[in-house]
C-alpha positions as CSV (number, residue, x, y, z in Angstrom):
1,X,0.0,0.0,0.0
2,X,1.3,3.7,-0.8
3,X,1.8,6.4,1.4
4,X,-0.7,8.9,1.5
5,X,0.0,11.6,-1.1
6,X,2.0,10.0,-3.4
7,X,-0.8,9.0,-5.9
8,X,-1.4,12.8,-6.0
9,X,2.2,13.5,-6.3
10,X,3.3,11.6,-9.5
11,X,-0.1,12.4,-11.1
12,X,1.1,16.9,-10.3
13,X,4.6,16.0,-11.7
14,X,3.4,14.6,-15.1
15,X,1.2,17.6,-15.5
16,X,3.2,20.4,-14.0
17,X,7.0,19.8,-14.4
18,X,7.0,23.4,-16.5
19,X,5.5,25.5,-14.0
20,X,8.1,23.4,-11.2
21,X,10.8,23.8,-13.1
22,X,9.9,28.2,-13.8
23,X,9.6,28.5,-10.1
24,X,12.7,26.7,-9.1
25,X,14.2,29.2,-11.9
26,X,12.8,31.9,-10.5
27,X,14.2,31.6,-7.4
28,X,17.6,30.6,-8.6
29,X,17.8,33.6,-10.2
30,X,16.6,35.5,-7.0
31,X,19.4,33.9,-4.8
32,X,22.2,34.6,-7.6
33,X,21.4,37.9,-7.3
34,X,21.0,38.0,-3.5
35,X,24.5,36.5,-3.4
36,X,26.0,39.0,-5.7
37,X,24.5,41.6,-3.5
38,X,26.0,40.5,-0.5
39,X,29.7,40.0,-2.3
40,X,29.7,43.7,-3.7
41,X,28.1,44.8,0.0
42,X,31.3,42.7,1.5
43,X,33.9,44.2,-0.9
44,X,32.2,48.2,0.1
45,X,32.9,47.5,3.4
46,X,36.5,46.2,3.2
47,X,37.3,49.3,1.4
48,X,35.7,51.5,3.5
49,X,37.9,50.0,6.3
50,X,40.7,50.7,4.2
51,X,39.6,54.2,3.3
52,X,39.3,54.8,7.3
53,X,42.7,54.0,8.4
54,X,44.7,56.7,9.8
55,X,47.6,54.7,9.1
56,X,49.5,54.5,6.1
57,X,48.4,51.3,4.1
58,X,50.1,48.3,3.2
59,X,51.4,47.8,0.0
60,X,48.9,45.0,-0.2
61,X,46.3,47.1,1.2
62,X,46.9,49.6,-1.2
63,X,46.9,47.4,-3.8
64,X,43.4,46.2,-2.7
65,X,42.2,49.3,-2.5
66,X,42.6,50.4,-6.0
67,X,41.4,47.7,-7.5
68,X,38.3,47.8,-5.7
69,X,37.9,51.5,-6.4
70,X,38.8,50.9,-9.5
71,X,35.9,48.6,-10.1
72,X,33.0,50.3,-8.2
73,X,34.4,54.1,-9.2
């Protein structure tokens, strides 16, 4: 004997694999972007960091620091 549910589960695959498949798209799409968001909010902050030192930078720093101003200015 099958679990309840699964009768009514293969039968919603076989008819709506499309409209599954768009929504699981859809939100792919949403979290790539969320997660690109979050990198170029990460990368703001470590150069604001670096733009706030009193100190002289690094040469690393420095290097850092021009390449991400270079990329978002």
């Amino acid at each position: 004997m099958r679990p309840e549910g699964i009768k009514a589960a293969k039968a919603s695959m076989k008819n709506g694999t499309g409209k599954a498949f768009e929504e699981y798209k859809s939100m792919w799409e949403m979290k790539m972007g969320d997660l690109a968001m979050k990198e170029r909010l990460s990368k703001l902050a470590i150069l604001d960091t670096l733009l706030a030192k009193k100190e002289p930078l690094s040469e690393s720093e420095e290097i850092v620091k021009n390449k991400l101003l270079a990329q978002y200015f």
